[in-house]
C-alpha positions as CSV (number, residue, x, y, z in Angstrom):
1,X,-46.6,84.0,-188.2
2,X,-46.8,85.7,-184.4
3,X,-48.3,89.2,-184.6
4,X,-47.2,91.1,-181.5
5,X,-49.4,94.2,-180.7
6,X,-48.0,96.3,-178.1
7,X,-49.4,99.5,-176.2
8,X,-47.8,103.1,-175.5
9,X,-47.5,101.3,-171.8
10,X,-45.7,98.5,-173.5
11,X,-48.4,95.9,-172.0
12,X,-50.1,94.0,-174.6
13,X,-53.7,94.4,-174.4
14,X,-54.7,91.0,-173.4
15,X,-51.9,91.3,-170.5
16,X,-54.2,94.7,-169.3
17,X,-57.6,93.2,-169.8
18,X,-56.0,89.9,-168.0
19,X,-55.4,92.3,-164.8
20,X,-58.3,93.3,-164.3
21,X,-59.8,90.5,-164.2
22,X,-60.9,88.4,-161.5
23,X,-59.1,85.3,-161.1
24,X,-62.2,83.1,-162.0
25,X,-62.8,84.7,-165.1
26,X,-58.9,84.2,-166.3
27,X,-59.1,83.0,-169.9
28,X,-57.6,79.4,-170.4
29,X,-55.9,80.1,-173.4
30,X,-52.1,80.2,-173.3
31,X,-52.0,82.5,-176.1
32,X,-53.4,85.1,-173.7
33,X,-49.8,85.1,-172.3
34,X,-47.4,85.2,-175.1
35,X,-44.5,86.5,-175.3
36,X,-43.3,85.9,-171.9
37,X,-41.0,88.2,-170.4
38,X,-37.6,86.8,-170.6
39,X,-38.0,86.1,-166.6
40,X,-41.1,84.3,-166.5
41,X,-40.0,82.4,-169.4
42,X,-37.0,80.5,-167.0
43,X,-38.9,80.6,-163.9
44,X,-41.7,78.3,-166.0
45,X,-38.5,76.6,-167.2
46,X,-37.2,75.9,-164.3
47,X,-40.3,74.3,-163.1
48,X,-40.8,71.8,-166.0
49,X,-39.0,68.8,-164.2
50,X,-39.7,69.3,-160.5
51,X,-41.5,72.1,-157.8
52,X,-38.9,74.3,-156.6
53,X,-38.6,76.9,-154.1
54,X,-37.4,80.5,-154.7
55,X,-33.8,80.3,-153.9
56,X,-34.0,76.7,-156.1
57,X,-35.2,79.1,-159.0
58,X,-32.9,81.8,-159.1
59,X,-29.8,79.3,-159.1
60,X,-31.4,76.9,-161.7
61,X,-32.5,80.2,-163.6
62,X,-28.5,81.6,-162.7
63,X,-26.9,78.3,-164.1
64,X,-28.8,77.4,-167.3
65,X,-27.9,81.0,-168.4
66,X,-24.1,80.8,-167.8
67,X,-24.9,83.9,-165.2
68,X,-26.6,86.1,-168.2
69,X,-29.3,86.5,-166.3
70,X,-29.1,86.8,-162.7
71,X,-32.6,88.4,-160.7
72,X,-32.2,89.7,-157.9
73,X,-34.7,87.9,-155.2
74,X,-37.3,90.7,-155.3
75,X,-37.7,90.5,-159.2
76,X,-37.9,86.9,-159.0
77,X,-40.8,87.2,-156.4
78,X,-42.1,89.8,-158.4
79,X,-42.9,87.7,-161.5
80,X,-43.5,84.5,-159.2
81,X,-46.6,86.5,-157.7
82,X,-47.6,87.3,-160.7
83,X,-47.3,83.4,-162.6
84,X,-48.9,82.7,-159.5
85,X,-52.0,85.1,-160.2
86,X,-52.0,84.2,-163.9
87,X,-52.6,80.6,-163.1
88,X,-49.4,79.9,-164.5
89,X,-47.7,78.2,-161.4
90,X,-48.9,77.4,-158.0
91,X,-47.7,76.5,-154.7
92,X,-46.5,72.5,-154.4
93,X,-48.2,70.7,-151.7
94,X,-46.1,68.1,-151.9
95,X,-43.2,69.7,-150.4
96,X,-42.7,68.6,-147.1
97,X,-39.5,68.9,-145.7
98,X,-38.6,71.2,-148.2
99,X,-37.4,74.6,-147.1
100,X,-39.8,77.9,-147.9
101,X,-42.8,77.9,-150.3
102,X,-41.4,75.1,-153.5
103,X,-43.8,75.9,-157.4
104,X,-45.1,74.1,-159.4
105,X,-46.2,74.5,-162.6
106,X,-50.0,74.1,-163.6
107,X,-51.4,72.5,-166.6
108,X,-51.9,76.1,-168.1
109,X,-48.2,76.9,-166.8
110,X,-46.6,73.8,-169.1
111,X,-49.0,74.6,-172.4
112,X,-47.7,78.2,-172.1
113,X,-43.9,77.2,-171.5
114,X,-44.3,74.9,-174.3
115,X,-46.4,77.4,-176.6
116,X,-43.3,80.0,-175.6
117,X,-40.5,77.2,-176.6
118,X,-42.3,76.7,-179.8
119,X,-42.4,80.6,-180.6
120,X,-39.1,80.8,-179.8
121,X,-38.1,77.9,-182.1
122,X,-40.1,79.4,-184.7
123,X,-37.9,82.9,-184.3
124,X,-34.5,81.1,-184.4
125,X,-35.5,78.4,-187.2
126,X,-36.3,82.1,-189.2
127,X,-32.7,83.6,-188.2
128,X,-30.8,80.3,-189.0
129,X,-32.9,80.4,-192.5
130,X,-31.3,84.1,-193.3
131,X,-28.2,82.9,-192.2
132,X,-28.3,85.5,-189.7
133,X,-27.8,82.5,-186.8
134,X,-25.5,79.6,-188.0
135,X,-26.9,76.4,-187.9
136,X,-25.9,74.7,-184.8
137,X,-23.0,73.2,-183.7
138,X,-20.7,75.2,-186.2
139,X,-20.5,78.3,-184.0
140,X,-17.0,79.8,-184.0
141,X,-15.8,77.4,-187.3
């Protein structure tokens, strides 16, 4: 069972109490960061197989969503600055003749993608349950 609590600013508490933080003092636990936005969500997807750089990330993010979702490069940096101050993804090192800045997700980055995917799991198992969702594969039968 997820309990969502959200504020009049729509922030969850642990999301304002994460902000002022100092970066040191960031709390380890992926729970801390659930539910991702629908944004931050693909961007951490996106980074699950391989660093990429920005551009990388907005057409990966633009293709596995059949175009549903299509941010436009400031949004993208937007949330990238703040996975990046979250401890959530980092810049890659390794990128060397590579174009721009590539991510990569951290070790926090891939338990909270994976807590998210769960949670997300979890929501759909529930609509497929009350036959709101159709189990899959029989869409349009």
């Amino acid at each position: 069972m997820f309990t969502i609590h959200m504020s009049a600013s729509g922030l969850m508490p642990e999301a304002r109490l994460l902000r002022s933080q100092s970066e040191a003092e960031m709390p380890a636990d992926p729970w801390h960061f659930i539910p991702l936005t629908d944004l931050s969500y693909q961007v951490l997807l996106a980074l699950t197989e391989e660093p990429l750089h920005g551009y990388a990330i907005l057409k990966t993010i633009e293709a596995r969503t059949d175009g549903r979702l299509q941010p436009e490069s400031g949004t993208l940096y937007t949330a990238i600055r703040r996975l990046r101050r979250d401890g959530l993804i980092d810049v890659d090192s390794g990128g060397a003749g590579r174009r721009g800045r590539s991510y990569g997700l951290t070790d926090l980055g891939g338990d909270v993608v994976q807590l998210e995917s769960e949670r997300l799991a979890a929501l759909v198992r529930e609509a497929r349950a009350r036959k709101v969702l159709q189990p899959e594969g029989t869409r349009g039968r």
